[in-house]
N, C-alpha and C positions, 0 to 999 in steps of 0.2 A: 646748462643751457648753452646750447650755440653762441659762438661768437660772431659769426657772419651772419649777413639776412641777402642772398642773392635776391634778384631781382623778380618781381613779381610774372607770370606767364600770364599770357597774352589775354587767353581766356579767364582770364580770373581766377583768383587765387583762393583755395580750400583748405576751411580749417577744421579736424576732427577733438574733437572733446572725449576723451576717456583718460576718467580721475579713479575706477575704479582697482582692484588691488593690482598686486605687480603680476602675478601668473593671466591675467586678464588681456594687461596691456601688452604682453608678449604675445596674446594669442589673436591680439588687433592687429599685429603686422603685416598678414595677409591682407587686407583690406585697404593698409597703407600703401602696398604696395600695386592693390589694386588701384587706387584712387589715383597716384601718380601717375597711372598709365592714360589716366583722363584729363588730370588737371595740371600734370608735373609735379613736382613734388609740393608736398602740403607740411604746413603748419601743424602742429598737435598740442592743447592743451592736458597737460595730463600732472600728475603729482610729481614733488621733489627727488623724493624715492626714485620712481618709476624712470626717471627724464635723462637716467645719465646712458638706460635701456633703448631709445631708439636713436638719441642725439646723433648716432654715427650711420640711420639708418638711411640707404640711399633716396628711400622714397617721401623721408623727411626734409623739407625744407628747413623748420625754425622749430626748438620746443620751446614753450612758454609754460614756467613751471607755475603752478597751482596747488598752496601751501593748504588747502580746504581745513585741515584740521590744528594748522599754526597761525600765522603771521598774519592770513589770508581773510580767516572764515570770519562766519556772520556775513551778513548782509553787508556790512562799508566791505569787505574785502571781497564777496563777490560781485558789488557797484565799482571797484575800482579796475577790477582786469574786466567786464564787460566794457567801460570805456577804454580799453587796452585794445580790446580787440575792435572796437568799433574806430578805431584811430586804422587798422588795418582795413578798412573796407572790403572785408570778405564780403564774396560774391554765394558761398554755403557752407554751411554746417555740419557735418553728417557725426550725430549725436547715437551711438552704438550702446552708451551706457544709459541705462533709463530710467535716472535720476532725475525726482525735481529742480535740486542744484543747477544739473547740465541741461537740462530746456531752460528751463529761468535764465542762464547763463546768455544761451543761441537768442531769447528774444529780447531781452537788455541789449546785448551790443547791437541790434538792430541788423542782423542778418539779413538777406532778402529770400531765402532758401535756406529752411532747414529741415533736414531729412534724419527723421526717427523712425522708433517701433512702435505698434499698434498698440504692447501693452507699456509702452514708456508714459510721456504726457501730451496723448496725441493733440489736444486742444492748444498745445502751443508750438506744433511742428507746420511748415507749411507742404508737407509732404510724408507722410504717412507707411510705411511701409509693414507687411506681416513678419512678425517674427518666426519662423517653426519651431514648434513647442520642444522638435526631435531631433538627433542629430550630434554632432562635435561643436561645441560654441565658435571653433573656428567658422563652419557652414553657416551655422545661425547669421556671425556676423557680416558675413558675405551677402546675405541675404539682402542688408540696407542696400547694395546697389546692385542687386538681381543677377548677383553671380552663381552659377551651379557649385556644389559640394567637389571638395579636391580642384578648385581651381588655383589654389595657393596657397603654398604653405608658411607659417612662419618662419622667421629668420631673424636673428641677431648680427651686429657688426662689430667685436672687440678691434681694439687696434692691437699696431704692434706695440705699445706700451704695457694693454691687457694681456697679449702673450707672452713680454717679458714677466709679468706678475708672476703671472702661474706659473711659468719654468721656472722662474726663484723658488715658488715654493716646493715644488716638487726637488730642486736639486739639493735645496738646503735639508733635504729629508732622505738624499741620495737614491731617489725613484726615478731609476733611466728606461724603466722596462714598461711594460703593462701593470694597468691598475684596476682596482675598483672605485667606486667614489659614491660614500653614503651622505645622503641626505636629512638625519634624525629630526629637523625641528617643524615646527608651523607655528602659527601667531594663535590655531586653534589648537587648544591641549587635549582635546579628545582626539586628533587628528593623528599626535604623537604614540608610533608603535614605540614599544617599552624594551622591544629587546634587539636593537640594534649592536650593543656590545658584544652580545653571547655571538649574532651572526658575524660579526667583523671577526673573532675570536678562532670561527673556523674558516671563513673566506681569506685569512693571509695565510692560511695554509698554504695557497694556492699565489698568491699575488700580494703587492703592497696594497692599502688601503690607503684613502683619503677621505676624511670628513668635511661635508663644504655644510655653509649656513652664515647667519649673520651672527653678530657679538653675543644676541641672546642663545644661539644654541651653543657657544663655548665650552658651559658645563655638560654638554651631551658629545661632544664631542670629544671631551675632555674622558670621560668613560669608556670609546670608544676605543682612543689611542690608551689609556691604562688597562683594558682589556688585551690587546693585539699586545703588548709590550710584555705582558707577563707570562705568555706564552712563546716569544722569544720574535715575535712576527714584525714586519715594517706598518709604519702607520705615521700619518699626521695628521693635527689638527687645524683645517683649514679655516675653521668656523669663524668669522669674526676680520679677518686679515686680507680677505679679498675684495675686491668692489664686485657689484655685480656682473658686471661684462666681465671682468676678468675670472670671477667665480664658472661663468658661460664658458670662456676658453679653456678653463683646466678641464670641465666634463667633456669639453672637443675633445680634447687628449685621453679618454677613459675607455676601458673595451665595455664599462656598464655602469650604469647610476641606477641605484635602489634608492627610493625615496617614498615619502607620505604623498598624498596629495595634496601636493604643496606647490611653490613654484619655481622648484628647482627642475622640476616635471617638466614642465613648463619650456626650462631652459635649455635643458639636455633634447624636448623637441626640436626645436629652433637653433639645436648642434647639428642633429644628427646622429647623437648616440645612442645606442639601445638601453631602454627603459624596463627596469620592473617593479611597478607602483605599487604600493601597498594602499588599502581605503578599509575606513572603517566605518566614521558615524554616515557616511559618504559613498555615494558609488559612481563608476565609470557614465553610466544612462544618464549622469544629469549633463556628460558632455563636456567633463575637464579632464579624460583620461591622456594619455598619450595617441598620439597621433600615425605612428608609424603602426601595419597590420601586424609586423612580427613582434612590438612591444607586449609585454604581459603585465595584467594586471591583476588582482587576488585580493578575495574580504571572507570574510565570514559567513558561508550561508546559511538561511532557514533562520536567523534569528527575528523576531516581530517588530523588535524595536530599532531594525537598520533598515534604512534610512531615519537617520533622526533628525536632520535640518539638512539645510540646501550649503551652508558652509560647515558644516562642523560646529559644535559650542564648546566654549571654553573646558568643561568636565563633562562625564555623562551624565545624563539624567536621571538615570536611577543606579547610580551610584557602582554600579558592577565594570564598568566598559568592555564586556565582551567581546566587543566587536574588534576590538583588539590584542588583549588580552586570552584571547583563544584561539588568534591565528600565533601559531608556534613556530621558533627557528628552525624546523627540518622542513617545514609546507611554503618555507620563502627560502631556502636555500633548494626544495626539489626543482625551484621555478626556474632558479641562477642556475641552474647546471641547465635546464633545459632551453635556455638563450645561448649554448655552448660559447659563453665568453671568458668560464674559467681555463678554456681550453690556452695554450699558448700555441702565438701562431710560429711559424716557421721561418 
């Protein structure tokens, strides 16, 4: 959470609500940064997790973190930050995520304006807006204030503290050159491609690897670097040892990030680094792929039962996961050669 609260702007002060996951609220930043350009910088309610993600972001005034599933939740803790916020006298709301929670939230603290989506809970919004069914959810969320598609892209702000991180860890691993930097985990287990080691295994051929993720992919990460290691290749295990901004800086520093659809996707958009996603129970159409044209993304075609949820579920459903398991290390390693970033540059 911010430690300063600059002074309110003139025109009254805007606060955004989105508690939904962290690849989400990264791809709210555009919208942040739209909104600033109206109101100056705004306030953001958003989760623990998510808040250490835009705390440095220019178009953020203040985060106000939002423990919904700890300290918070239930009804006393969503009564107590709605008088949080109503101690704030915001003048609007603009409610992107289209939870009961976050309307309930906007009309407790007694907003005067609050502006949602048509399929959120329009009966407690005082302003209405149409969602597009189609599109990048970046577009989507731009839509709440009638922005066109590619008017802004996401962004992150590590500090130099986040860039000291990540150059410890790269140099305590002796990676002064170019790298790769995999992403194996998700919070969704069907989401997890299975054969990340075998790929890291031929990609140091070429270059060091890096595994990034939080404490829970450790042991996948863990795989990774004992795969690259026993082939005689450079590797580390970033998993678990980075914050997330500074996870953000070290993919800055990457010539490519392979990952699930996950939200390290996510973060290496809002680098700048080129992207090649893998998707399984999940595909690019629902509008979380990568955002850059030259990014690639790749699943499994012609199977009946892919798409199978709009996030991934924890295992598949009928017990096969194909949709994974059937995309193979040579058809995600044809992809990486053809984003020519195994190339070295000169």
């Amino acid at each position: 959470m911010s430690t300063t609260t600059p002074a309110k702007p003139a025109g009254g002060l805007a606060v955004v609500v989105q508690t939904a996951f962290l690849g989400d609220v990264v791809l709210t930043t555009p919208l942040l940064a739209a909104l600033a350009e109206r109101h100056g910088p705004v306030d953001v309610v958003t989760t623990s997790a998510a808040a250490p993600l835009i705390e440095t972001h220019p178009a953020v005034r203040r985060v106000i973190p939002y423990e919904k599933k700890g300290k918070d939740r239930g009804l006393r803790g969503l009564a107590t930050l709605a008088r949080t916020l109503r101690a704030e006298r915001y003048e609007v709301a603009y409610l992107p995520h289209r939870s009961l929670r976050t309307a309930a939230l906007a009309l407790l603290a007694r907003i005067p304006r609050r502006v949602g989506f048509h399929d959120g809970w329009p009966l407690f919004y005082t302003e209405v807006k149409r969602r597009p069914a189609e599109g990048h959810e970046i577009d989507r969320l731009l839509a709440l204030v009638g922005l066109p598609s590619g008017a802004y892209t996401p962004r992150l702000y590590p500090t130099p503290e986040d860039e000291r991180a990540a150059a410890a860890v790269l140099a305590a691993a002796g990676i002064t050159d170019d790298f790769v930097v995999l992403a194996p985990g998700s919070i969704w287990g069907s989401k997890r491609w299975p054969y990340y080691p075998q790929l890291a295994e031929r990609l140091a051929r070429r270059m060091p690897i890096v595994a990034v993720g939080g404490p829970e992919d450790a042991a996948l990460g863990d795989e990774i670097l004992q795969a690259v290691r026993r082939h005689g290749g450079a590797a580390v295990n970033a998993c678990g040892s980075l914050s997330l901004r500074a996870s953000a800086a070290l993919i800055a520093k990457a010539r490519l990030l392979v990952t699930n659809d996950s939200a390290p996707l996510h973060l290496a958009s809002a680098m700048g680094t080129p992207v090649v996603a893998i998707f399984g129970p999940t595909i690019p159409d629902f509008g979380f792929g990568p955002v850059r044209p030259q990014d690639l993304t790749l699943g499994v075609a012609g199977l009946p039962c892919r798409p199978c949820s709009r996030h991934g579920p924890p295992r598949c459903p009928l017990g096969h996961h194909r949709c994974m398991k059937a995309l193979f290390t040579d058809s995600v390693h044809a992809y990486i050669e053809e984003t020519g970033a195994l190339r070295r540059r000169d």
